[in-house]
LUMVEX-732781 format. One line per field, with one value per residue (C-alpha): residue in one letter; residue number from 1; x, y, z. Coordinates in steps of 0.2 Angstrom, whole numbers, plus 5000, padded with zeros to 4 digits. Layout:
# LUMVEX-732781
res: (A  ...)
n: (NUM  ...)
c1: (X  ...)
c2: (Y  ...)
c3: (Z  ...)
//
This chain:
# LUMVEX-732781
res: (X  X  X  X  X  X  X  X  X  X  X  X  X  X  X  X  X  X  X  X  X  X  X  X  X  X  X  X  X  X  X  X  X  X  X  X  X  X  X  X  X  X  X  X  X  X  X  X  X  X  X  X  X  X  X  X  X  X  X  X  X  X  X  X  X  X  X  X  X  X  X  X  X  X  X  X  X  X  X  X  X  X  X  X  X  X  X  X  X  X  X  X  X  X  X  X  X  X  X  X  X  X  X  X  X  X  X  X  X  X  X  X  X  X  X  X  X  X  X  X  X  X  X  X  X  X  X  X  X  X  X  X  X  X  X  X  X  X  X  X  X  X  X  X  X  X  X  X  X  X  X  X  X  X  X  X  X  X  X  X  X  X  X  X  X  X  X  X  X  X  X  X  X  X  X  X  X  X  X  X  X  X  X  X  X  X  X  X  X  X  X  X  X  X  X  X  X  X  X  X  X  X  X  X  X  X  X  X  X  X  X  X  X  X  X  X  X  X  X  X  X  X  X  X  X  X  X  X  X  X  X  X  X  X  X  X  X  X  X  X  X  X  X  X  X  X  X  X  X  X  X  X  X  X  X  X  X  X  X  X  X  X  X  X  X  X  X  X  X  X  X  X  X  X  X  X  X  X  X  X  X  X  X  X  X  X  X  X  X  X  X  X  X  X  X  X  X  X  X  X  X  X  X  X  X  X  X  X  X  X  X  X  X  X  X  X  X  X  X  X  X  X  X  X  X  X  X  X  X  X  X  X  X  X  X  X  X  X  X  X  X  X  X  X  X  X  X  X  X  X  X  X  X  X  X  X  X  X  X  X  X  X  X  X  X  X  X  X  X  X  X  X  X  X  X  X  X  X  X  X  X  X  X  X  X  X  X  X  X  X)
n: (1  2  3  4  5  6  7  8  9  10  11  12  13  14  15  16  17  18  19  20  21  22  23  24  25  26  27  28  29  30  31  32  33  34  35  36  37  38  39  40  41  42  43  44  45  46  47  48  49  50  51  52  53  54  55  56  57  58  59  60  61  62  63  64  65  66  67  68  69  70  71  72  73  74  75  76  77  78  79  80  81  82  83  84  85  86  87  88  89  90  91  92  93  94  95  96  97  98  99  100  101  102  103  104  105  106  107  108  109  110  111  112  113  114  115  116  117  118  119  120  121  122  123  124  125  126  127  128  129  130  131  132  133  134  135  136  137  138  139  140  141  142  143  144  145  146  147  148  149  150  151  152  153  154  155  156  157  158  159  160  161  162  163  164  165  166  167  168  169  170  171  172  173  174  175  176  177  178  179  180  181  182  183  184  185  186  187  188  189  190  191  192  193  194  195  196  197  198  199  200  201  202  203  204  205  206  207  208  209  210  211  212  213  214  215  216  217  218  219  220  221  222  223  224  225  226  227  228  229  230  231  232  233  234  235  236  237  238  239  240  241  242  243  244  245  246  247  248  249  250  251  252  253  254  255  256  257  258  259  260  261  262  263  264  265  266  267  268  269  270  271  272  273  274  275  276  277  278  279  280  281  282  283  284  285  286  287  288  289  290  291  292  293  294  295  296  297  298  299  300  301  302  303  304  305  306  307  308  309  310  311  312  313  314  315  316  317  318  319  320  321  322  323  324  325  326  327  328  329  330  331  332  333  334  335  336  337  338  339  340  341  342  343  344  345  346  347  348  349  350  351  352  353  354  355  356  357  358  359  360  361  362  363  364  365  366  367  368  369  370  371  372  373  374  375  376  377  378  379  380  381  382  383  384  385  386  387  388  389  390)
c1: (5354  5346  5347  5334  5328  5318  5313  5318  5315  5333  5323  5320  5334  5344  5330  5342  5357  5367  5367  5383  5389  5373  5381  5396  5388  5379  5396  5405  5392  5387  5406  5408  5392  5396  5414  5417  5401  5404  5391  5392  5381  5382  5386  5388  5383  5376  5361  5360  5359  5345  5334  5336  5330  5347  5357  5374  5392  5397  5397  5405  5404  5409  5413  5410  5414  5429  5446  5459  5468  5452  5447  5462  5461  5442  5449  5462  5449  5439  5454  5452  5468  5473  5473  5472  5478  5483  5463  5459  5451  5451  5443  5433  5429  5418  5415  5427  5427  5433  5434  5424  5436  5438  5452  5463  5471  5493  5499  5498  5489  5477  5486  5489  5480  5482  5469  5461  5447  5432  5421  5403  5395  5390  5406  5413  5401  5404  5420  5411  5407  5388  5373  5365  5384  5382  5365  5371  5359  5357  5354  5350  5338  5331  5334  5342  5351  5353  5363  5363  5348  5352  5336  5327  5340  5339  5320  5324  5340  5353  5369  5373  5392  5389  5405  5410  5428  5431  5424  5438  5452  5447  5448  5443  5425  5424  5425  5413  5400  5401  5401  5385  5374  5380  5374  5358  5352  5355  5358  5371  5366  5370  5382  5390  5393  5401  5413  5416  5423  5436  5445  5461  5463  5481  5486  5475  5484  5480  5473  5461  5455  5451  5441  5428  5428  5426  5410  5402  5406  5395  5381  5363  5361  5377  5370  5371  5388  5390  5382  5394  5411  5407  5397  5408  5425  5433  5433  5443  5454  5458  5456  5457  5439  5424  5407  5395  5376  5372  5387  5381  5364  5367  5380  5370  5355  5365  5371  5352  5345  5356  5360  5347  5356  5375  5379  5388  5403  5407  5397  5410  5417  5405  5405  5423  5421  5403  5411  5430  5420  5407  5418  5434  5445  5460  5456  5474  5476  5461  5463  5480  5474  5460  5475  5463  5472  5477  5459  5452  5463  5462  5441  5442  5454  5460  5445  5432  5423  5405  5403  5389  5383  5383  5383  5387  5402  5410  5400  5407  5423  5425  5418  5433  5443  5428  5409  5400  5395  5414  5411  5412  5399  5387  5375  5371  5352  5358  5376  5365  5352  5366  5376  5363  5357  5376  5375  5390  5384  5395  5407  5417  5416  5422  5424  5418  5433  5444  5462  5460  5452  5465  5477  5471  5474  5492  5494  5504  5515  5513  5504  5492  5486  5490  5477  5464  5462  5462  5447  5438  5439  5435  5418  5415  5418  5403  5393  5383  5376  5367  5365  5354  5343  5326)
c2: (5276  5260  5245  5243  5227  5222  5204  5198  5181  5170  5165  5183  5190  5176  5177  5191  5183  5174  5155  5152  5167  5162  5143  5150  5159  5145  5135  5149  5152  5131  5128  5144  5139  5119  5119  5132  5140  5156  5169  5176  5192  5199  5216  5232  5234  5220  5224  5240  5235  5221  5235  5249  5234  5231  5219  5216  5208  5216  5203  5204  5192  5196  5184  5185  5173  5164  5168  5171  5156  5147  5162  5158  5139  5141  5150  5138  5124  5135  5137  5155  5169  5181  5198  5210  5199  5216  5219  5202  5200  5184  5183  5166  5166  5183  5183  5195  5188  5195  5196  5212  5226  5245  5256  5269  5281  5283  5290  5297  5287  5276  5262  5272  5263  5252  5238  5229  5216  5223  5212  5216  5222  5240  5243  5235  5244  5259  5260  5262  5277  5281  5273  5265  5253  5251  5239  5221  5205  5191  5177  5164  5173  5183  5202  5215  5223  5244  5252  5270  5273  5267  5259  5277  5285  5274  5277  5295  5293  5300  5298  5302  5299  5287  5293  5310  5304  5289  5296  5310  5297  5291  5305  5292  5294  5312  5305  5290  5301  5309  5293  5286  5302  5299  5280  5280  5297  5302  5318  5321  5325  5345  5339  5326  5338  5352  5336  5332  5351  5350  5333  5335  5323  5325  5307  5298  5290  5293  5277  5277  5294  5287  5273  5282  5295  5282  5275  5293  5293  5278  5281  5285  5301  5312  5327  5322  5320  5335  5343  5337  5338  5355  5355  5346  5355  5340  5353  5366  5355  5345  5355  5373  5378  5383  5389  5401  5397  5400  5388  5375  5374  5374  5361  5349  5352  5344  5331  5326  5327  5319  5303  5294  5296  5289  5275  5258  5259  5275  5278  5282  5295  5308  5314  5320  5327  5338  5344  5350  5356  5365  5375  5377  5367  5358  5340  5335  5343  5337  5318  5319  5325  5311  5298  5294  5279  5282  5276  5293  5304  5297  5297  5313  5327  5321  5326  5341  5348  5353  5369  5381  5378  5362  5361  5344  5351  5349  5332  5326  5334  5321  5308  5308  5293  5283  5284  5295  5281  5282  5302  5304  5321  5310  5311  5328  5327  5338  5326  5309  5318  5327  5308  5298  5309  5309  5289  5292  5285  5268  5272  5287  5301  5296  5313  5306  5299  5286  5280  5270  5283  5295  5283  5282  5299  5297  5303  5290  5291  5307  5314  5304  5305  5325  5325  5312  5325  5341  5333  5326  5344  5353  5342  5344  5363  5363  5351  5366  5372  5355  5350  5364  5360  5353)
c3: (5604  5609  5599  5583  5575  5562  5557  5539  5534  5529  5513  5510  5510  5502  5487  5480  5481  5469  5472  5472  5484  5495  5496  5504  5516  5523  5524  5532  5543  5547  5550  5563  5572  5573  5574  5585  5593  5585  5580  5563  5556  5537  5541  5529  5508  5507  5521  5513  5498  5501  5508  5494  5483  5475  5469  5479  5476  5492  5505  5522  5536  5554  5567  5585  5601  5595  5600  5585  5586  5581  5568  5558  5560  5552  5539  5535  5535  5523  5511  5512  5510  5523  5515  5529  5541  5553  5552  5554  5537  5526  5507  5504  5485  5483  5504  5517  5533  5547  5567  5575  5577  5581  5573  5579  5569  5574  5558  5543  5527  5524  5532  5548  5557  5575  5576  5589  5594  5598  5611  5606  5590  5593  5598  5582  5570  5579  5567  5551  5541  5538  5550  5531  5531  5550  5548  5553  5549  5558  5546  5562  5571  5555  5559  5556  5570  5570  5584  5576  5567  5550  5546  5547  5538  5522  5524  5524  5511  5521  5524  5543  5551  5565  5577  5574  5580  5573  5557  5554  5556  5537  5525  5513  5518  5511  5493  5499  5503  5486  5477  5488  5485  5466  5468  5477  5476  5495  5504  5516  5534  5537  5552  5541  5528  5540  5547  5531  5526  5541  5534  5522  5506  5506  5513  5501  5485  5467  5468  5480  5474  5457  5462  5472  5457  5447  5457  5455  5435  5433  5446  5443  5449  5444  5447  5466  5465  5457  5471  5484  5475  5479  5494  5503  5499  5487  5472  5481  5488  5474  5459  5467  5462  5467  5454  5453  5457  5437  5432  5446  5442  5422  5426  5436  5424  5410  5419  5425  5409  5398  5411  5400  5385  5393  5381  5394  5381  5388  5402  5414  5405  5403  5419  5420  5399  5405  5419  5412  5397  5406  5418  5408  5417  5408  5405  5408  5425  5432  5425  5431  5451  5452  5446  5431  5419  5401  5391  5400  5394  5377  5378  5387  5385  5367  5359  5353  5367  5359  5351  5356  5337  5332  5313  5301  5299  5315  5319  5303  5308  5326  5313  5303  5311  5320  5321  5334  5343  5350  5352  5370  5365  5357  5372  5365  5354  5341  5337  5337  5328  5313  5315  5309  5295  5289  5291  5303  5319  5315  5302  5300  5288  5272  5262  5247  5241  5243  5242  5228  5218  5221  5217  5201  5200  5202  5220  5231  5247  5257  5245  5245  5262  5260  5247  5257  5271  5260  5251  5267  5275  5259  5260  5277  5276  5262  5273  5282  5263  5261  5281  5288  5306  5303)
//
């Protein structure tokens, strides 16, 4: 495919990005062009993200006609650290910056890895996963530069695989499709999607797994994710499933039309609470295979999954610790709606009594709290008589 380029302004496309990560990238860049004649480009998110209209943290700079030697003598000058010095990479404040390269996969594992220089830049972004992270701009000349067709495909909102072989050497980038079609609301090119069925996820750590799960949990468009947890064989292979049609579409509904109603505090938790509630999968197990840390199991599988009656009762039931607002189900109309008429959106249930009163009664120690809860869920058993849907 031959080379692509289209003009953008420096002022543009620095217009969007925070000042202070801006000024590092005119020193990088000024010190690499004065001191050493060398050409830098801003390659990967950050151009992608500039085009789709977002705001990015995700800034990479790659460096080209300087020899090593000189690379890491900049970087010293800089003051920045060496933290993938086998891949020639360097973070400077919230910048990576690293020479051109192409990788070649010699064992097993994401660190499997033998890396090399590559001598020009189609042959260095030749090593990246999607044609959208493979855009490269040129902040001297103003333009972007697109050696596989990148620039269409974000017009179209695709995700394409930009080298079928370099591509399956990262099994990684299964579970990154998944998470970009969850962010941006893209659709995975039929070719990709078959490539992507043929790749195993058993060298990837808990870790890494996790995080690009964790990326879908808090995306815009859930639904898309759901869609390719499945299409692209990461539910079979990790939690043994598959779903029915009816289960799918029911599924993906949800999650589509209660995205609005995700509170921040608990936004990345619903997801992973619809989905193992929806289908009947043990909470536990699947937190367990994604490598999820302790908060999710105590948010997720800890908790009252949503009964297919939702009465004052069992709202008032959740309630008896902490508000709803803490409810990992509260996205549901009818909880929010029964919270708020019990005035327990922010407070917890209180039973309609207290421990004083019954320690006036003459109940202390164990007893007390014996008779605390037998009060609180003989009121919350009466609830529905008084509490009836409007």
């Amino acid at each position: 495919m031959p080379l692509q380029t289209r003009a953008l302004s420096s002022t543009d496309f620095f217009r969007k990005v925070p000042a202070d990560i801006a000024a590092d990238i005119h020193t990088v860049i000024q010190l690499l062009k004065s001191v050493y004649r060398a050409k830098s480009y801003i390659v990967g998110g950050a151009v992608r993200d500039y085009l789709l209209g977002r705001c990015s943290m995700d800034f990479d700079i790659e460096c080209y006609d300087i020899t090593r030697e000189d690379f890491e003598k900049a970087m010293g000058e800089l003051g920045a650290e060496g933290v993938g010095r086998s891949f020639f990479v360097y973070k400077y404040h919230h910048l990576d910056i690293a020479l051109p390269r192409f990788e070649k996969k010699v064992a097993k594992g994401h660190r499997g890895f033998e890396v090399s220089l590559a001598t020009d830049a189609r042959e260095a972004s030749k090593r990246r996963d999607f044609t959208v992270n493979a855009l490269m701009y040129d902040p001297e000349r103003g333009e972007i530069l697109d050696h596989w067709g990148g620039l269409q495909d974000l017009d179209d909102r695709l995700l394409r695989a930009v080298d079928r072989n370099s591509f399956v050497e990262d099994s990684l980038r299964v579970l990154r499709a998944m998470q970009f079609t969850a962010r941006f609301g893209f659709r995975v090119e039929e070719e990709s999607c078959r490539l992507c069925r043929t790749i195993s996820l058993d060298d990837l750590p808990k870790e890494r797994i996790f995080s690009e799960f964790e990326k879908m949990f808090r995306s815009d468009y859930p639904h898309y994710g759901l869609y390719y947890l499945f299409a692209l064989g990461i539910a079979r292979q990790l939690f043994g499933i598959d779903v029915e049609r009816i289960s799918f579409v029911k599924l993906a509904k949800e999650l589509a039309t209660k995205r609005e109603s995700f509170l921040e505090s608990l936004l990345p938790y619903y997801f992973p609470y619809i989905f193992s509630s929806s289908l009947g999968i043990d909470a536990n197990e699947m937190l367990e295979k994604i490598g999820a840390p302790g908060v999710y199991f105590k948010t997720i599988a800890n908790v009252p999954r949503l009964p297919e009656t939702i009465d004052c009762a069992f709202v008032a039931g959740v309630a008896k610790k902490e508000g709803i607002e803490s409810y990992v189900g509260n996205y549901h109309p009818r909880v929010r709606a029964l919270a708020e008429r019990l005035d327990i959106w922010e407070h917890p249930f209180d039973g309609g009594v207290t421990p004083t009163a019954l320690m006036a009664e003459g109940y202390e120690g164990k007893a007390l709290g014996e008779e605390l809860e037998r009060r609180r869920v003989e009121r919350i058993g009466g609830l529905n008589e008084d509490c009836t849907e409007s």
